[in-house]
C-alpha positions in Angstrom: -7.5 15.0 -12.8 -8.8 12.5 -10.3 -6.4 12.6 -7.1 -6.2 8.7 -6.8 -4.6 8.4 -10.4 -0.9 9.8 -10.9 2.0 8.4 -13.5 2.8 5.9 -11.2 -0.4 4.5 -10.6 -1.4 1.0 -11.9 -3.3 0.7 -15.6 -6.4 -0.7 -13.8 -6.4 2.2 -12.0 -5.9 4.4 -14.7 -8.4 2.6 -17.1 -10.9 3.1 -13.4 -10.9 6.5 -14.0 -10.8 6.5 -17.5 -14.4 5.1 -17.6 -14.9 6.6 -14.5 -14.7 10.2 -17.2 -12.1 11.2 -13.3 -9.4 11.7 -15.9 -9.2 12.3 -19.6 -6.7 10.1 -22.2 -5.3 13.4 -23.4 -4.7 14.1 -19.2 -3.0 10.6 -18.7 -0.7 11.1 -22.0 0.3 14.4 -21.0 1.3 13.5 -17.7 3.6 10.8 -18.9 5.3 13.0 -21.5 6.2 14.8 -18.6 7.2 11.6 -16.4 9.3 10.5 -19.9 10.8 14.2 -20.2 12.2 14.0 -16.9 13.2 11.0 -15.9 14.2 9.3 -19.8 17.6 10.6 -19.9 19.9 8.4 -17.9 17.9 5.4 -19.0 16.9 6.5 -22.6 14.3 3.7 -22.1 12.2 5.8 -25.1 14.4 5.4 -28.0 11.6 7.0 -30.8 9.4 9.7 -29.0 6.3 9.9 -31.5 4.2 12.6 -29.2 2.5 13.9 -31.6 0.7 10.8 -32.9 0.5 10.0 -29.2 -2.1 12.7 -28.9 -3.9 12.0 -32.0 -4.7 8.6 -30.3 -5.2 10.4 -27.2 -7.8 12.3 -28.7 -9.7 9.8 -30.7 -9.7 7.8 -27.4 -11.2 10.5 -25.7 -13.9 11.0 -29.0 -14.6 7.2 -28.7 -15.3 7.5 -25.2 -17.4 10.5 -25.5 -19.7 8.3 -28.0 -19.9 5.3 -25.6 -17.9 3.2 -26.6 -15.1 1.2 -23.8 -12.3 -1.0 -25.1 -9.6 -3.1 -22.7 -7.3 -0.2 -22.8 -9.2 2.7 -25.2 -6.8 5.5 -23.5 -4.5 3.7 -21.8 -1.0 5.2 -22.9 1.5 2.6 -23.8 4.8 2.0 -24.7 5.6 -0.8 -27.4 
């Protein structure tokens, strides 16, 4: 994982080394499950934690990106 891009880094960074190929989608979700994990508790600001489908989309990001293709946020993860 590229060593300018961490959980609290901003999404253009993130989406930088995304197309940059620094840092995988699959990388990026998996190091904010762990960010969530830890700190979600006192806040519960994750009410529904759908991981697995998370990493479906994580992977087919990382399959899209593979091909060529680049979207505004193909890989970014996000919370709605």
């Amino acid at each position: 994982m590229s060593a300018y891009v961490d959980g609290f880094s901003s999404a253009t960074a993130m989406l930088r080394a995304l197309r940059a190929h620094e840092v995988s989608a699959v990388e990026l979700l998996e190091l904010h499950l762990d960010r969530i994990e830890r700190l979600n508790g006192p806040i519960n600001a994750i009410v529904v934690k759908d991981y697995d489908r998370a990493r479906e989309a994580a992977i087919a990001a990382d399959s899209a990106r593979a091909r060529g293709e680049d979207g505004a946020l193909l890989g970014l993860p996000l919370t709605i």
